[in-house]
C-alpha positions in Angstrom: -16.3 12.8 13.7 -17.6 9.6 11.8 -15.3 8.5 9.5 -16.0 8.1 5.6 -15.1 4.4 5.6 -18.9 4.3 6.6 -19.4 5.1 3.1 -17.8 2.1 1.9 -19.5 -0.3 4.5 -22.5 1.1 3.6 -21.7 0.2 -0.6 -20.9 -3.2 0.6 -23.8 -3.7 2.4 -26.1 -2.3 -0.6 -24.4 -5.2 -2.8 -24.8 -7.7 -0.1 -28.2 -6.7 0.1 -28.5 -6.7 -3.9 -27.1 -10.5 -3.9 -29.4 -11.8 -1.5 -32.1 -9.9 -3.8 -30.9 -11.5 -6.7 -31.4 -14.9 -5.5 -34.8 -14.7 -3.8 -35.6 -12.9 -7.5 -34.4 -15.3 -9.5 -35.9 -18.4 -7.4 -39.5 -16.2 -7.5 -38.9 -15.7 -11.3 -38.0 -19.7 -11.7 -41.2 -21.1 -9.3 -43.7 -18.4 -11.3 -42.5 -19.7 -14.7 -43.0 -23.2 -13.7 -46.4 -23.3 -11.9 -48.1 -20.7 -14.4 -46.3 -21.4 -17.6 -45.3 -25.0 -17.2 -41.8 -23.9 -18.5 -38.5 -24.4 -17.5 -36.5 -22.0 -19.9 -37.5 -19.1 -21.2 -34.7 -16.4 -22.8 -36.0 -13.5 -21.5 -35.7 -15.3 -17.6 -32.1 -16.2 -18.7 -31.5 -12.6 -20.0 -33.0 -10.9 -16.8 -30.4 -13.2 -14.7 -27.8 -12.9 -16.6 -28.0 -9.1 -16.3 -28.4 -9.2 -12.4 -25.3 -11.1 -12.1 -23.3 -8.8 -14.4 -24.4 -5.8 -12.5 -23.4 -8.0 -9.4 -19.7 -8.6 -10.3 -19.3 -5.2 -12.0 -20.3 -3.6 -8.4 -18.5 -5.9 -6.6 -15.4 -5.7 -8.4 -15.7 -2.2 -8.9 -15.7 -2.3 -4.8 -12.5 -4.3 -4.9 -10.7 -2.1 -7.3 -11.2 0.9 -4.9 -10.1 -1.8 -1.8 -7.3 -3.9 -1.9 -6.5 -3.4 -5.6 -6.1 0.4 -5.1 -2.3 1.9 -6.0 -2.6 5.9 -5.6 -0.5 8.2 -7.3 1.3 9.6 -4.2 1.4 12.9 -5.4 -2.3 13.0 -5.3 -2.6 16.0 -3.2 -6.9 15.3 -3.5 -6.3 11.6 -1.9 -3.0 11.8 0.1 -1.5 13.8 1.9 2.3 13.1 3.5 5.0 14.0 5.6 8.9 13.4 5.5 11.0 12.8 8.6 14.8 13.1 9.2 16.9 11.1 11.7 20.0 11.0 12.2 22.0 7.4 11.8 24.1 5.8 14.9 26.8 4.3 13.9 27.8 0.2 15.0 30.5 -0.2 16.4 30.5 -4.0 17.2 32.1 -7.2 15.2 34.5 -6.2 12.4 34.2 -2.5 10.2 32.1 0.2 12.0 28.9 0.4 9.9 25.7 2.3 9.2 23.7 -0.3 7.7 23.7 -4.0 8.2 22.3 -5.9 4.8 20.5 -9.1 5.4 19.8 -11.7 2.7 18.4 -14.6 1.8 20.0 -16.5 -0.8 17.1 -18.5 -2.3 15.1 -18.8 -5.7 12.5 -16.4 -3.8 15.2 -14.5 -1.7 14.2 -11.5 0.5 16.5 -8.5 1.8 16.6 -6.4 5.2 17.9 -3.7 6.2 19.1 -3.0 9.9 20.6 0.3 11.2 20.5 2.6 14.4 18.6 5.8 15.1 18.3 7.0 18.3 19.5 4.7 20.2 16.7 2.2 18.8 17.6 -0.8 16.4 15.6 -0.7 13.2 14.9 -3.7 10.5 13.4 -2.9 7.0 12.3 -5.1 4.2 14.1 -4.1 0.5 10.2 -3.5 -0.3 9.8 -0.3 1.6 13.5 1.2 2.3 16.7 1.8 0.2 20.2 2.3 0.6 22.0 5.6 -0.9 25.4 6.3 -0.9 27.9 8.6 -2.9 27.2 11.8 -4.2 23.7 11.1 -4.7 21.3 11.5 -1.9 18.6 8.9 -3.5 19.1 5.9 -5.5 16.9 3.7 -8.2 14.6 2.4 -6.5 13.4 5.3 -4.4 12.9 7.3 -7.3 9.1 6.0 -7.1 9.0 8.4 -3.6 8.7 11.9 -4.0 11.6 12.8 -2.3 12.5 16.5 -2.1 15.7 16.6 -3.8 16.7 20.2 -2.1 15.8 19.1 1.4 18.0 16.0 1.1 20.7 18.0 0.1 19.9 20.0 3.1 20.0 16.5 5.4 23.4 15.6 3.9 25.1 18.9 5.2 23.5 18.8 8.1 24.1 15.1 9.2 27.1 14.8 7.1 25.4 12.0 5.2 24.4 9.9 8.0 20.7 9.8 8.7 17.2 8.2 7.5 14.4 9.9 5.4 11.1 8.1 6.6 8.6 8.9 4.1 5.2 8.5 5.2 1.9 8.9 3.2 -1.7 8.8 4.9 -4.8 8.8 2.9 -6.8 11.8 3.5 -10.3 11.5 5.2 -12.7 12.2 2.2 -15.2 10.2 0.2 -13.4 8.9 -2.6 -10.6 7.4 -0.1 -13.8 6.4 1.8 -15.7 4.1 -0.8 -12.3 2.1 -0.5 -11.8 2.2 3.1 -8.7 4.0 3.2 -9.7 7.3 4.7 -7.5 8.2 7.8 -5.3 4.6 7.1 -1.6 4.7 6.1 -0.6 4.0 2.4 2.9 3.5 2.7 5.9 4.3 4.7 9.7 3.8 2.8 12.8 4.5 4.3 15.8 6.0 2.6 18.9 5.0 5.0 21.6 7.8 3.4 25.3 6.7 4.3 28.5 8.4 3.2 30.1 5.4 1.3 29.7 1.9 0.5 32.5 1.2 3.0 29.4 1.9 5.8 27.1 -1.3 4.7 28.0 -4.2 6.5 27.0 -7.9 5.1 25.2 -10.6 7.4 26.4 -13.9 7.1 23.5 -16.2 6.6 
């Protein structure tokens, strides 16, 4: 099956194709005005480039707005399509208070923040960007409001793992055209993790 990135390649050759056109036009314009008109302005030559440059940078960053600049709304059900996984959390049980969740900072004018926990047996380390901790009564928290949790199904997890497990949100864009001309179709959006612990007591602080 042939993916619809092609369709994007294929813009960005078109506007590739278009630039290079633009200058071998612009250089024939320039050499014809010279030789036959013995002029080296004229405002309809300037008018004529200026509009194959706009059309240029409108295409181009048209192009990039679909690319790098794209944000989808991940409820998009046309673009995106998603899936939410539960795992249960494994407790540390090294140095100091048994714990869920080990938070790591960095205490500087740009600082950054980790998250480490076990699942499975396996030893996992998340940025702050993509993961958040809840605790309490409430099975989400602040920041991961901008996830479309399922509120019922966490409610769900927390009897079931007593409060102790990891959401893993995952959201893939779908294979169609319009995720296509950005070439995003098939690729992964985003994946956030939602580490749900019983209580505060659970999150252990590194020492930097």
């Amino acid at each position: 099956m042939i993916s619809w990135n092609l369709l994007g390649i294929l813009i960005w050759v078109a506007i590739i194709l278009y630039l290079v056109f633009i200058i071998q036009n612009i250089r024939r314009r320039r050499i014809k005005m010279i030789i036959k008109e013995h002029r080296r302005f004229s405002p309809r030559n300037v008018m004529l480039d200026v509009l194959e440059i706009v059309v240029l940078f409108v295409a181009a960053g048209w192009m990039i707005n679909q690319g790098i600049l794209d944000n989808p709304d991940l409820e998009d059900a046309s673009r995106i399509s998603s899936t939410i996984k539960y795992e249960p959390l494994i407790m540390s049980t090294g140095t100091g208070n048994s714990s869920y969740v080990t938070i790591n900072s960095s205490k500087k004018k740009e600082g950054s923040q980790t998250y480490t926990f076990y699942r499975a047996g396996s030893k996992m380390t998340v940025s702050s960007d993509y993961a958040s901790v809840a605790y309490g009564n409430t099975a989400t928290d602040v920041n991961a409001e901008k996830i479309p949790y399922i509120k019922k199904e966490l409610t769900k997890m927390d009897k079931k793992y007593q409060r102790a497990y990891v959401a893993i949100y995952t959201a893939k864009y779908k294979q169609n055209w319009r995720n296509g001309i950005g070439l995003h179709a098939g690729r992964i959006a985003t994946v956030y993790y939602l580490i749900r612990i019983p209580d505060a007591s659970f999150i252990k602080q590194s020492k930097n």
